[in-house]
C-alpha positions as CSV (number, residue, x, y, z in Angstrom):
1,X,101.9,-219.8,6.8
2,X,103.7,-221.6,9.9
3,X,107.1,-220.0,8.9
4,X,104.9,-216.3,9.1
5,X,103.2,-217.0,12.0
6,X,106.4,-218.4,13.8
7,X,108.2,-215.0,12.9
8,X,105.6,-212.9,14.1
9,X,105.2,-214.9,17.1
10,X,109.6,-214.6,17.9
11,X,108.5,-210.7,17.8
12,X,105.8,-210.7,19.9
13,X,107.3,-212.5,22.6
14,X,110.6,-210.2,22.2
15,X,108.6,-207.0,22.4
16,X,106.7,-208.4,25.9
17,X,109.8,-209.3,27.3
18,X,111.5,-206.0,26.8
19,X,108.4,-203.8,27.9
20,X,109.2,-205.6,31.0
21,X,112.5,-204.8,31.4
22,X,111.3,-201.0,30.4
23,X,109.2,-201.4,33.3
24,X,111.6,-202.9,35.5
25,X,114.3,-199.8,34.7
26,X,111.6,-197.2,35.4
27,X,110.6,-198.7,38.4
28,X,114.3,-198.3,39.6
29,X,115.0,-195.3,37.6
30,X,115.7,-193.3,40.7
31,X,118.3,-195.3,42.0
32,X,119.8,-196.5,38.7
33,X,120.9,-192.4,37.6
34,X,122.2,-191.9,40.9
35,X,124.0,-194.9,41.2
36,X,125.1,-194.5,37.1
37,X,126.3,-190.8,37.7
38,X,127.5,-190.6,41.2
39,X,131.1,-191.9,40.8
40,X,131.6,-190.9,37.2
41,X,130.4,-187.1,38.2
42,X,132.7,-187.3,41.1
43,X,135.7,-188.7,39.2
44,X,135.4,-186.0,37.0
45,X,135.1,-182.8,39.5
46,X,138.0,-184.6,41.3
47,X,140.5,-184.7,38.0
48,X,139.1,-181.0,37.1
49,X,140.5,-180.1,40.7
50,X,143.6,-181.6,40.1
51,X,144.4,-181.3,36.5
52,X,143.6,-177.6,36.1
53,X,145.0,-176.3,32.6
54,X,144.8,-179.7,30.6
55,X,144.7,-179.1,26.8
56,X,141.7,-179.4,25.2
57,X,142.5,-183.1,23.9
58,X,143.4,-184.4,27.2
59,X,140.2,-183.1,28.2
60,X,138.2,-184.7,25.8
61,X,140.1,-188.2,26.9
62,X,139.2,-187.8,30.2
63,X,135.2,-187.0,29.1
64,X,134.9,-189.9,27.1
65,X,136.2,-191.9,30.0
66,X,133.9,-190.9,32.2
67,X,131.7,-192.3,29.7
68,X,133.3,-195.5,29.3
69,X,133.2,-195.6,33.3
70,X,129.7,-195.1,33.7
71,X,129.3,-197.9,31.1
72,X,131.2,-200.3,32.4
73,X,129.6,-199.5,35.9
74,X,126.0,-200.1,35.0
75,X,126.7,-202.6,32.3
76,X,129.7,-205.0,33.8
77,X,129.2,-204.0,37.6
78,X,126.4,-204.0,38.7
79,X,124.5,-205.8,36.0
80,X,126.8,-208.9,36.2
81,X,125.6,-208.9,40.2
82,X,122.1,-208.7,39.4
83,X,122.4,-211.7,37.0
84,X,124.3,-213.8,39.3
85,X,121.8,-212.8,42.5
86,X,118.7,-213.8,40.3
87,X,120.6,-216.4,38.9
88,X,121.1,-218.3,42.1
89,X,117.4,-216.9,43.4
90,X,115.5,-218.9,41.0
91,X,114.3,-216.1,38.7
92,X,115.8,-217.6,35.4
93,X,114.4,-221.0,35.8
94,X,110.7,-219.4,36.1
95,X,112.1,-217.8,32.6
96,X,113.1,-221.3,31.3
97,X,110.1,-222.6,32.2
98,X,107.7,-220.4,29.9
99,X,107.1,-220.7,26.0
100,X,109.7,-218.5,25.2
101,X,112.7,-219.0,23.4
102,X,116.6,-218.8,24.4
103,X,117.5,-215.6,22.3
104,X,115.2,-213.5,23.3
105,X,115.1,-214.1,27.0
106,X,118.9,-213.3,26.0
107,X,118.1,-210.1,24.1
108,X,116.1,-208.9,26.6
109,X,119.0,-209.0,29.1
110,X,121.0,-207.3,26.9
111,X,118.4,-204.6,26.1
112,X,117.8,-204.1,30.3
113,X,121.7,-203.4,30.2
114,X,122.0,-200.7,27.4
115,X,118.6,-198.9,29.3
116,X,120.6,-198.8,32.5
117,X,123.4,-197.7,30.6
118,X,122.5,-195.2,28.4
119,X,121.3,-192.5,30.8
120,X,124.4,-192.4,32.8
121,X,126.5,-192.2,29.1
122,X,124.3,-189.1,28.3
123,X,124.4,-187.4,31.1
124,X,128.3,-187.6,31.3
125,X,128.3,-186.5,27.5
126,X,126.6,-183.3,28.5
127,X,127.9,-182.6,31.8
128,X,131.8,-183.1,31.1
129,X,131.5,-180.3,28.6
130,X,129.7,-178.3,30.9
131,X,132.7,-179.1,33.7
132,X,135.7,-178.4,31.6
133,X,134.3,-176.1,29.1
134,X,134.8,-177.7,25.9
135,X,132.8,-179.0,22.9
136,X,132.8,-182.4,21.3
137,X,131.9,-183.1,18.3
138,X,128.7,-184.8,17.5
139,X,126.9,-186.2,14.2
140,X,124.3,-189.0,14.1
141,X,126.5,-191.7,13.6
142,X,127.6,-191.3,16.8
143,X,124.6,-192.9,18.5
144,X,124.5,-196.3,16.4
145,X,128.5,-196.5,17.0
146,X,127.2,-195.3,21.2
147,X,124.9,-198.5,21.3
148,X,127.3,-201.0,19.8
149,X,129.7,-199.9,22.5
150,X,127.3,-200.4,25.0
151,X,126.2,-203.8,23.7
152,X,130.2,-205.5,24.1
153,X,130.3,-203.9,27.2
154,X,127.2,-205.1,28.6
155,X,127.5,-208.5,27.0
156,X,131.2,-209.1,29.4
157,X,128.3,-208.2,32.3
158,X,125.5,-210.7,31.7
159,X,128.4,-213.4,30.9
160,X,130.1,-212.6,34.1
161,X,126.7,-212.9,36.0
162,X,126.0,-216.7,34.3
163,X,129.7,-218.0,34.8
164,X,130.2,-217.1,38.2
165,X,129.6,-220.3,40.6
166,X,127.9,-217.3,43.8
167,X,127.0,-213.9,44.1
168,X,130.0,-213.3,46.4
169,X,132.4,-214.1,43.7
170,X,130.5,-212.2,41.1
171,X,130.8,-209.2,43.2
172,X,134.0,-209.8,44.1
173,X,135.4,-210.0,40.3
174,X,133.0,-207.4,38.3
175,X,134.4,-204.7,40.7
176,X,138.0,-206.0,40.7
177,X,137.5,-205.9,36.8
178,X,135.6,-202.5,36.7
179,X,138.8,-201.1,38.3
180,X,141.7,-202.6,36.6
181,X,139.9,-201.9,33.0
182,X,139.1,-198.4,34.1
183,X,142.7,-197.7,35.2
184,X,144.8,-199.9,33.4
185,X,143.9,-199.9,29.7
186,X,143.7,-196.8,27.9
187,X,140.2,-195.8,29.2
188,X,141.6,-192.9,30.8
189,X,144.5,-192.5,29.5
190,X,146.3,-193.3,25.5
191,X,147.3,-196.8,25.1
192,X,151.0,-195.0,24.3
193,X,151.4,-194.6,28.1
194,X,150.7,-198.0,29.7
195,X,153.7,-200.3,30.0
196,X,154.1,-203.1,27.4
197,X,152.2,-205.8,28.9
198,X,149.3,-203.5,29.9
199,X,149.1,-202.9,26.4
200,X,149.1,-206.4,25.5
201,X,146.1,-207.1,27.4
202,X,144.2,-204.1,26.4
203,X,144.1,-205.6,23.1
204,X,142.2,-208.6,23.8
205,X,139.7,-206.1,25.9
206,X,136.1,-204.2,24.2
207,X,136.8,-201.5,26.2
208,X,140.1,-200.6,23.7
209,X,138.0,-200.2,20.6
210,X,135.1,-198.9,22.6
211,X,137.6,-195.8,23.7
212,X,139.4,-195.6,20.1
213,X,135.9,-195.7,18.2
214,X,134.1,-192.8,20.8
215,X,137.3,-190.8,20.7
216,X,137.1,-190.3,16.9
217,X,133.8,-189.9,16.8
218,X,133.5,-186.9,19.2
219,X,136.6,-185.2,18.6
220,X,136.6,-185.9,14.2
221,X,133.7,-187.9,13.8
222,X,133.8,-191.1,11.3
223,X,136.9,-192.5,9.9
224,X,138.9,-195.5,8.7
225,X,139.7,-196.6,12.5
226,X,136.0,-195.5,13.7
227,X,135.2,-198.7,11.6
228,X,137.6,-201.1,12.6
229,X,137.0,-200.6,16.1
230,X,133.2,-200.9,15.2
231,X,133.9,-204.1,13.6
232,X,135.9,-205.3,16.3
233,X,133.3,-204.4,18.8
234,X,130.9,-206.1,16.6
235,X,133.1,-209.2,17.1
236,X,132.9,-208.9,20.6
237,X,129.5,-208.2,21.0
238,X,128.4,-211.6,18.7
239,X,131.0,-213.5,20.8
240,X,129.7,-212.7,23.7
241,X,126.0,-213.8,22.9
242,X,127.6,-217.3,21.5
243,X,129.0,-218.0,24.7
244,X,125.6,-216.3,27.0
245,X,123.7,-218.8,24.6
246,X,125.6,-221.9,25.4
247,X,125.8,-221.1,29.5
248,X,122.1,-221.0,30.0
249,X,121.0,-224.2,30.0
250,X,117.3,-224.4,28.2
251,X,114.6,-226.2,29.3
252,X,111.7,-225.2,26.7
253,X,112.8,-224.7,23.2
């Protein structure tokens, strides 16, 4: 009876803290799409203007991206410099505080992350094909493999937000970070064109397997590689967590 009640009780407090991020994101829903699609939208007018007669594949790199870019905008960005600003405000030791426990005060991060996110990663989706007149390809499995991706991405942003000793630093970092990764691993471009030590390091970075697994899955759709990057990603994401887990320092079990 205490083991059922205990599990019902872990869901009930997981489901009140996420309709409260829900209502958080609405509340700034406004500002969150055009913050989300404002510089992914303009990055990809700007390489339509300049690139012209791409083939279709090239196309469909830049598009999913763009994706990536919002992502890791939203997610990494500026969600890592919210944590760190309510971090050193206070807020989290008003969390600490209540009858709640550690992993779902850490869930519920995460979960505000993917629903700042995901609008900006649909609205990319649909408006790059629009822009440079192509289709990709797109089966159900795509949205499972879409939230996973999210998820190691946004788990880099809450972790950046809890490690970083001020906000200045936060902000500081995230954007440095947000521009190297965009740039310099094959988010944009294949990982055949970056030099040998850029590919190096884009092995040891989510955003690799995050571009290999979204690439198959809207130009082919699921294959052998779809699922190790999943996996990989999966990795990532769970590492993540591990290390979220042991920086916030508990209070109330």
């Amino acid at each position: 009876m205490n083991r059922s009640s205990s599990f019902f009780q872990f869901f009930i407090e997981l489901f009140i803290l996420f309709r409260i991020q829900v209502s958080i994101v609405r509340h700034q829903l406004i500002w969150i799409l055009g913050m989300a699609t404002m510089f992914p939208v303009v990055t990809l007018l700007f390489l339509e203007f300049i690139l012209g007669g791409t083939s279709s594949e090239q196309l469909a790199r830049l598009i999913i991206g763009n994706m990536i870019f919002s992502i890791l905008l939203m997610g990494m960005n500026i969600l890592g410099q919210d944590i760190s600003y309510q971090k050193f405000g206070g807020y989290f030791t008003y969390y600490s505080s209540l009858p709640i426990r550690k992993v779902n005060f850490i869930m519920s991060l995460l979960f505000y992350g993917i629903l700042t996110s995901l609008p900006s990663f649909i609205i990319i989706f649909l408006l790059g094909q629009k822009i440079y007149g192509i289709e990709l390809h797109f089966e159900w499995l795509l949205i499972p493999v879409a939230l996973i991706a999210i998820f190691s991405v946004v788990g880099i942003g809450v972790l950046i937000g809890f490690l970083s000793p001020n906000p200045q630093f936060t902000s500081v970092i995230s954007q440095f970070s947000l521009m190297f990764i965009t740039f310099m691993t094959p988010v944009m471009i294949d990982i055949d064109q970056l030099p040998a030590i850029l590919k190096w390091i884009s092995y040891i970075l989510p955003t690799t397997y995050v571009a290999n697994a979204l690439q198959d899955m809207l130009t082919v759709g699921w294959t052998e590689g779809t699922r190790n990057s999943v996996f990989i990603l999966i990795i990532f994401s769970y590492a993540s967590y591990f290390f979220i887990s042991k920086k916030i320092h508990w209070r109330v079990q």
